[in-house]
C-alpha positions, -999 to +999 in steps of 0.1 A: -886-318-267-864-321-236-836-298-229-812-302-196-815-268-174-798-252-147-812-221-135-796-197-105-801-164-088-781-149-061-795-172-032-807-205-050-806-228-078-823-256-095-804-284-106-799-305-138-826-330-147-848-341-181-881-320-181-908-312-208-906-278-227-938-270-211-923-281-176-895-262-183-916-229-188-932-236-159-903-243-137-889-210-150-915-188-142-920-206-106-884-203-100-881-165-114-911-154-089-895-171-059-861-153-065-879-117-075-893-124-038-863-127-019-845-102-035-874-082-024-865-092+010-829-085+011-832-049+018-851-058+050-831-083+065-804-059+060-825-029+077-836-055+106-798-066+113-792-026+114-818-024+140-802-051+161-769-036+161-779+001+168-779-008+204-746-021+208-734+009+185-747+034+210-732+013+239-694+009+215-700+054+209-706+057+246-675+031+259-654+050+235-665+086+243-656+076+282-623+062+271-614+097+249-595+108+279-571+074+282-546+085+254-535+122+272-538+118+304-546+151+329-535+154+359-558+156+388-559+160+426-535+132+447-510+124+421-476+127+429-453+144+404-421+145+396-404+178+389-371+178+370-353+213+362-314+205+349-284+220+374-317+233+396-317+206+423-334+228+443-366+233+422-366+198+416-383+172+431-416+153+439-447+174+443-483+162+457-511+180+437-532+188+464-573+188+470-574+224+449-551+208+422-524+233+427-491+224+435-466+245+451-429+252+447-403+275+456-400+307+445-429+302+429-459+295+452-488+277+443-493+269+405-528+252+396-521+220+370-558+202+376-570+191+343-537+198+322-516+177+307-481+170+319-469+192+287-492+223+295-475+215+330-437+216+320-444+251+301-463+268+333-435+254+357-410+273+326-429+302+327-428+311+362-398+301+375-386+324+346-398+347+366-378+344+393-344+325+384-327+326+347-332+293+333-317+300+296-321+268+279-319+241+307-347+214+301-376+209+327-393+172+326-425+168+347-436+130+348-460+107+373-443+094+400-473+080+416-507+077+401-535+089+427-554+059+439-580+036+423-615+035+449-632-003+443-664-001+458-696-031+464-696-066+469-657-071+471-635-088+501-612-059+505-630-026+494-620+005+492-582+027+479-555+005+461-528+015+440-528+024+410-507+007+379-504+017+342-529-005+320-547-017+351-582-034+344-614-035+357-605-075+361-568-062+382-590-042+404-610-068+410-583-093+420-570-057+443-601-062+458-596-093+472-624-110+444-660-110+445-678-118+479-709-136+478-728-112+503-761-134+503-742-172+501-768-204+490-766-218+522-793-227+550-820-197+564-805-194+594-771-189+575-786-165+552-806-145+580-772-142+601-754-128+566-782-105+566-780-091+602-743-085+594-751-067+563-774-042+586-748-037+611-719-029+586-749-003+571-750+009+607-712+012+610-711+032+581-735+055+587-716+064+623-686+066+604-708+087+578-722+116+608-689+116+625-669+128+595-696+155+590-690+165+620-653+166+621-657+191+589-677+212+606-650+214+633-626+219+613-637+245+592-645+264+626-608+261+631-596+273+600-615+304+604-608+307+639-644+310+655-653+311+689-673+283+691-682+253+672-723+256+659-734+229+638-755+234+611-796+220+616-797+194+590-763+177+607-777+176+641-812+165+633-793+138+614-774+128+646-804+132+668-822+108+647-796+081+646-787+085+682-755+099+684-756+135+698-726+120+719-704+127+686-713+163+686-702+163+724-669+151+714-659+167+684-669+202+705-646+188+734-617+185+706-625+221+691-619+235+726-589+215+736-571+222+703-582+257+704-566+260+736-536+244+727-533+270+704-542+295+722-513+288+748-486+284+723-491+315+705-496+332+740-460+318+748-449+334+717-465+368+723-449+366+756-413+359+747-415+391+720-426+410+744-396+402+765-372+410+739-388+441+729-390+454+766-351+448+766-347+466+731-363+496+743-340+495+782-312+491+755-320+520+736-320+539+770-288+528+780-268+539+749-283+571+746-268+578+778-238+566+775-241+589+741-248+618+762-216+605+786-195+604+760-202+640+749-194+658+778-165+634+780-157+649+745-164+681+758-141+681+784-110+665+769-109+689+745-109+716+774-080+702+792-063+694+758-062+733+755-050+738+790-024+712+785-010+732+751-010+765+774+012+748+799-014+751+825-024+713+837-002+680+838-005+656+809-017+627+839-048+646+842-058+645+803-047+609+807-076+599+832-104+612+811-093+597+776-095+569+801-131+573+807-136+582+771-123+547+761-149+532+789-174+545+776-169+538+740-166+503+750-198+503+766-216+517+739-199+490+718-211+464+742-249+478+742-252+479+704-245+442+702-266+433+729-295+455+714-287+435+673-294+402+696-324+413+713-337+426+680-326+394+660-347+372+692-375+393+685-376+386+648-374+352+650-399+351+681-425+369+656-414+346+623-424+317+650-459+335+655-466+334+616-450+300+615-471+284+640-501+300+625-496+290+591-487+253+601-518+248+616-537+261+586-514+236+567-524+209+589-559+218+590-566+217+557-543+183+551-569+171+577-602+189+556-587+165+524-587+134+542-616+142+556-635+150+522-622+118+504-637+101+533-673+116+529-673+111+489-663+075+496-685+066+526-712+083+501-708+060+478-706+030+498-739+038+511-753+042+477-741+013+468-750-007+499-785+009+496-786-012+462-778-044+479-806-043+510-815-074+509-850-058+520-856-045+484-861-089+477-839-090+448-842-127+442-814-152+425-817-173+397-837-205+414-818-228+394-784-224+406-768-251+428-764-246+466-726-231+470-722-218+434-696-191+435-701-159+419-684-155+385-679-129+364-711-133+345-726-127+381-714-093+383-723-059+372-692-032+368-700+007+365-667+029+366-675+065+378-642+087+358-639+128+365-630+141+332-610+170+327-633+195+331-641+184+362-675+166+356-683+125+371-691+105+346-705+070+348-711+040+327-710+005+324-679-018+321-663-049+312-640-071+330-615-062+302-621-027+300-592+002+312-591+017+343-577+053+346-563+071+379-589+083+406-611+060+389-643+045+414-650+011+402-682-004+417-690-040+415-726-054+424-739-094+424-766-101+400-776-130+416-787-130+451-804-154+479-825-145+509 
């Protein structure tokens, strides 16, 4: 008996042909234990692709945890905002959040808005200035007017600060940079060995730069507590003694005393002038309580020969001459109490130029302590990151490139370092697409290197 067959399962089939009943049953049972096998076996490929993609799940959870910030954005120190209260011009304007993250307006003072949104912002600024001014219903708008900087750190052309612009990418901040730069080019040995001395001395460079902003933050911290001398601290000066440069402790002391007497001699100038005016207050003072004392036995004396005169004993000339003197003196008197208002009003303002002159230079000090910071935190992480790059450490390039090759993006490695809200640095991998925020510190290596 022959019967025409087709038998399937879920991954395979056997097709028609002529076969024997007994060649059937056999086919059948061959063709049942081979599908009872890999349906056995589904499960597993199914766990095994699981295990493969765990991996780039955790890395997807991670990229998006680090990105949970990008749809409400905070505002942090160095951007610039925008402050708009309807028919207030004057507590409108633009507004620097400064290295505390507190900005400061009038009537107001300083009002911290680091790690809010511009929302939690808008109903501070509403809250305060209620305080102060009746603002009824008028509308206040706070909005970015200027992003704080993006910091692109490694093996670019033009590291460091570039401005930033909404839906920037790691890609944009690379073409900021000025691209890629090969640091260790395929060339000749003697090419390679001179790339490497100018590596060294641009380490060099940066650690100079590195010590002498130490310093200057020493200095100016002395200032801004007003200390006698400048004393810096023993890990700072056994740094500079190792490298060499003592001479920058030598002239950051010469520029703590020169500024300190600069100081010194303006608000000496200051304290001198008040004291003028407050010497010619008190001669003032002097001078109308005797003509007060004048005027009473002036007083006293008119009225006497005002009763002689009713009696018929005197001449009406002689009452004349001392209302005469009466007037003379009132005039004076009149004359000494405006001269006195002036001398006090000189005085005033010579002592609101005392406090003025001291709190500008606290203002200008710590401008200076802000600059001065951002400089540290980025010299710190171009070191790191040079550090990475020593071509001492014999990172070696893929052999089989060809001699010139330019660096792609497949030869470079991004990491973005983000401060979240809470104030905590944060940093992971990127891609060339990948989002980059305000204040963000991208930092680009090359994967492939020659020595």
């Amino acid at each position: 008996m022959q019967v025409n067959c087709q038998i399937r399962f879920s991954s395979f089939s056997i097709g028609y042909r002529p076969c024997s009943m007994v060649s059937f049953r056999k086919r059948w049972c061959d063709a049942a234990l081979e599908g009872a096998v890999k349906a056995a076996l589904v499960p597993v490929h199914k766990y095994l692709s699981l295990l493969v993609t765990l991996p780039a799940f955790t890395v997807a959870l991670q990229s998006s945890v680090f990105a949970a910030d990008v749809g409400r954005y905070v505002v942090q120190p160095g951007d610039l905002l925008s402050i708009s209260v309807y028919q207030w011009p004057e507590h409108s304007g633009d507004v620097r959040v400064d290295i505390n993250g507190e900005i400061s307006r009038p009537a107001v003072g300083h009002i911290p808005v680091a790690g809010q949104a511009l929302e939690e912002i808008e109903v501070k600024l509403r809250t305060e200035l209620s305080k102060q001014i009746d603002l009824r219903n008028a509308p206040i708008v706070v909005s970015i007017a200027e992003y704080r900087p993006i910091t692109v750190l490694g093996a670019v052309n033009n590291p460091g600060r570039h401005r930033y612009e909404v839906g920037l990418t790691v890609l944009d901040a690379l073409a900021l940079s000025g691209g890629p730069l090969s640091l260790f080019p395929r060339g000749s040995a003697f090419d390679q060995a001179v790339r490497q001395v100018e590596y060294y001395e641009k380490a060099s460079v940066d650690k100079i730069e590195y010590l002498s902003a130490l310093v200057r933050r020493e200095r100016l911290l002395a200032e801004k507590v007003n200390q006698d001398k400048l004393e810096l601290p023993a890990n700072i000066a056994s740094m500079l003694k190792a490298a060499g440069q003592e001479d920058i402790a030598e002239q950051e002391q010469s520029a703590f005393v020169a500024r300190k007497s600069a100081f010194s001699q303006q608000r000496s100038a200051i304290i001198q002038q008040a004291s003028v005016y407050k010497e010619e207050i008190d001669g003032l003072k002097g001078h109308m309580v005797e003509i007060l004392a004048a005027i009473s036995k002036v007083e006293e004396e008119y009225k006497r020969l005002q009763s002689l005169l009713e009696r018929g004993l005197i001449r009406r000339v002689d009452l004349v001459t001392v209302d005469n003197q009466l007037t003379t003196l009132q005039s004076n008197l009149r004359a000494a109490i405006v001269a006195h208002a002036g001398a006090k009003s000189q005085m005033v303002k010579a002592e609101a130029s005392g406090s003025e002159l001291e709190q500008t230079r606290l203002t200008e000090i710590e401008k200076e302590l802000g600059e001065v910071e951002k400089t540290i935190k980025t010299l710190e992480v171009s070191r790191a990151t040079r550090a990475s790059l020593d071509p001492a450490q014999g990172m070696q390039m893929n052999r089989g490139a060809a001699i010139g090759e330019d660096v792609g993006i497949d030869g470079l490695n991004f990491t973005l370092t983000r401060r979240a809200s809470d104030g905590q640095m944060t940093t992971i991998g990127a891609r060339a697409q990948d989002s980059v925020m305000p204040g963000d510190i991208l930092t680009i290596a090359v994967l492939k290197r020659s020595f």
